[in-house]
C-alpha positions in Angstrom: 0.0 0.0 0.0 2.6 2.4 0.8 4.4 1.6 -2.5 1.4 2.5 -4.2 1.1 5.8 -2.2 3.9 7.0 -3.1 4.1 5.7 -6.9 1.1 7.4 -7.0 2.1 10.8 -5.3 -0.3 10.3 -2.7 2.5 9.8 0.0 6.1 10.9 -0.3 9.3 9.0 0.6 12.5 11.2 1.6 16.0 9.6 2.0 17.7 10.6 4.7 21.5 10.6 4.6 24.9 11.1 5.8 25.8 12.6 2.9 27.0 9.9 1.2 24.9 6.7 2.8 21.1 6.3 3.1 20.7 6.6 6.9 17.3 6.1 7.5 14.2 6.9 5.4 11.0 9.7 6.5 7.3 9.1 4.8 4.9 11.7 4.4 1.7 13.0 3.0 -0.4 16.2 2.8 -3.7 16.8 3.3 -6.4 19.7 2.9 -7.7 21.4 6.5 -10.0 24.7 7.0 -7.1 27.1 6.1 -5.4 25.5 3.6 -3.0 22.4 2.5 -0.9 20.8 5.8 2.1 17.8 5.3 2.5 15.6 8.0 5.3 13.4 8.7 3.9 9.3 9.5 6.9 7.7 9.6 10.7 8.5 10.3 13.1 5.7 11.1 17.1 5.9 11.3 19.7 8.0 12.3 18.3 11.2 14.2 21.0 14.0 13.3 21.1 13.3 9.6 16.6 12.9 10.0 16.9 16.0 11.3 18.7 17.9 8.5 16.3 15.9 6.2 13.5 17.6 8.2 15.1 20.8 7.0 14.6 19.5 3.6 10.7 19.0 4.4 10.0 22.6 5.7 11.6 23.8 2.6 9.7 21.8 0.5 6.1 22.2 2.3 6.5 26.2 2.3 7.5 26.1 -0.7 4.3 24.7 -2.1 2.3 27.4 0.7 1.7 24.9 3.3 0.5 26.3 6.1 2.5 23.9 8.9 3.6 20.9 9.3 2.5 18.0 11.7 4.4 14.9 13.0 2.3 12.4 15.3 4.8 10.3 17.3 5.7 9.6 20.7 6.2 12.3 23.5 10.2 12.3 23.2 9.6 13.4 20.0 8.3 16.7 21.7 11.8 17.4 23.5 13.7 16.7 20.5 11.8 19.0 18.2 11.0 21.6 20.5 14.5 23.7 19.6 13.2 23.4 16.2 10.6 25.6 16.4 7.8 22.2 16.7 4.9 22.5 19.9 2.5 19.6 21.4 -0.5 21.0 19.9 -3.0 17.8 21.2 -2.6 13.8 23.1 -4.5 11.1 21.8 -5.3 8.3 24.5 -5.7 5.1 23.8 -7.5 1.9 25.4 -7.2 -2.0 24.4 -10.6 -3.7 23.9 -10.9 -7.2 25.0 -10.9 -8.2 21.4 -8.1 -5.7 20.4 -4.3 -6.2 20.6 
């Protein structure tokens, strides 16, 4: 599914790198809200430093196509490590298994 997101443009899949090795990979997509067009990051998996100049990248390319912000939906360490880069907790979701859930 995610293969066909992003063959189809749906979803888009950034590289991150060292430079010269792939170090870990971000996915994202955009979506449509009240004030205008939002990308939000769903996935983001290897090496932090070289995600976070890859993050850069993202910015760049979001307000470059008038975005208006965007979102990343992880876990709460994710909060202290973006925080110095301008990011806020803007909402928590809570969660509870079902008997017949996980």
């Amino acid at each position: 599914e995610i293969e066909m997101d992003v063959l189809a443009r749906l979803r888009q899949l950034w590289m991150v790198t060292d430079g010269q090795n792939i170090t870990g990979a971000i996915l994202t997509h955009t979506y449509e809200v009240q004030d205008g067009e939002m990308c939000q990051i769903d996935f983001a998996g290897g090496d932090l430093e070289d995600g976070l100049k890859t993050l850069d990248e993202i910015e760049q390319w979001a307000a470059s196509r008038n975005m208006i912000a965007l979102r990343v939906d992880g876990r709460g360490g994710w909060a202290k490590k973006l925080k110095p880069h301008g990011y806020q907790e803007v909402t928590r979701i809570l969660e509870k298994d079902l008997p017949n859930g996980r």
